[in-house]
N, C-alpha and C positions, 0 to 999 in steps of 0.2 A: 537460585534462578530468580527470586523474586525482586532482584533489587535491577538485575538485568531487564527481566521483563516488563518492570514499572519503568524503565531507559526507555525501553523499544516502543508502550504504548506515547510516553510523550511524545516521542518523535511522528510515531501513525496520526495523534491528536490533531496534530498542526499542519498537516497536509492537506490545503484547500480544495473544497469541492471543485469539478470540474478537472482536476487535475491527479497525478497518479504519481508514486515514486514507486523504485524498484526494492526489493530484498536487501541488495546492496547497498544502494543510498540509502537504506533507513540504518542497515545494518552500519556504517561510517556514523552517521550522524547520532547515534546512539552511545558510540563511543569506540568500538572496532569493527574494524571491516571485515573479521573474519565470522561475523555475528549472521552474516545470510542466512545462515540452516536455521539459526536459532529463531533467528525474526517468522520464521515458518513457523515453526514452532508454537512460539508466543501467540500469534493470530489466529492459529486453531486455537487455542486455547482460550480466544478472548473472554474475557467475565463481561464486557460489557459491548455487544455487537453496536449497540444502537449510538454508539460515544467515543466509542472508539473505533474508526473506520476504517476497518481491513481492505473493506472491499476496492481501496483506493491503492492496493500495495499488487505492484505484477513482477514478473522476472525479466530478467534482463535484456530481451528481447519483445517486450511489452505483452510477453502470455498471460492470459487470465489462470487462475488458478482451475487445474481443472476436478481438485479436491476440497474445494472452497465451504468451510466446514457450516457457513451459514445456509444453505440451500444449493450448495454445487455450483458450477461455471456461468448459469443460466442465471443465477441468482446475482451472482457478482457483475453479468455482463448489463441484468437490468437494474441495479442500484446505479454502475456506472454511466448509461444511458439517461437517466434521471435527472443525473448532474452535468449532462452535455455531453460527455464521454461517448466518444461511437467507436465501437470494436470491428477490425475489419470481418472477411468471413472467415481467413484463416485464427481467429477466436484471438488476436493483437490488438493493441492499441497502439498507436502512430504515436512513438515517445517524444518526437519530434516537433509534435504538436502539445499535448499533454502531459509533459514530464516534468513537474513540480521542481523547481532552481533552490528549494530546499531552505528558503529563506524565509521569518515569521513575515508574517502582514507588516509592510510599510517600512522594514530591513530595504537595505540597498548593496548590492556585489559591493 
């Protein structure tokens, strides 16, 4: 798992502030898409919260995590808030608005 989970954290690295990817996009961009569960996984796990930004990863319906291992839902919805991120009240983010195009800084489609 550890060559996996070192995939999964690059990919949570590079996900800019203000913005959020899903389980699944991180899990593709990692290198398979059948990686969701795991990418769950990995982020409880994190060894380095402060570096590696979980708090930036939801499900695919923009749900916050509601087991979110650094201080719970509340935790995750005010780090998100911080960085501009506003969660509706059903505990969502508008991925619509906030959904990371998965691309490094200054990358072009």
């Amino acid at each position: 798992m550890g060559d996996t989970f070192a995939r999964i954290y690059d990919v949570v690295r590079q996900i800019p502030r203000g913005r959020v990817a899903t389980y699944g996009q991180v899990a593709v961009l990692a290198g398979n898409a059948r990686w969701a569960r795991v990418v769950g996984y990995a982020l409880h796990a994190n060894p380095e919260p402060g570096t590696i930004p979980c708090h930036r990863v939801v499900d695919r319906s923009g749900r916050l995590a509601p087991a979110f291992a650094f201080g719970g839902e509340g935790a995750q919805r005010r780090l998100l808030a911080e960085e501009g991120v506003t969660t509706r009240e059903d505990g969502t983010v508008d991925l619509s608005v906030y959904l990371w195009n998965g691309l490094k800084e200054g990358e072009t489609p």
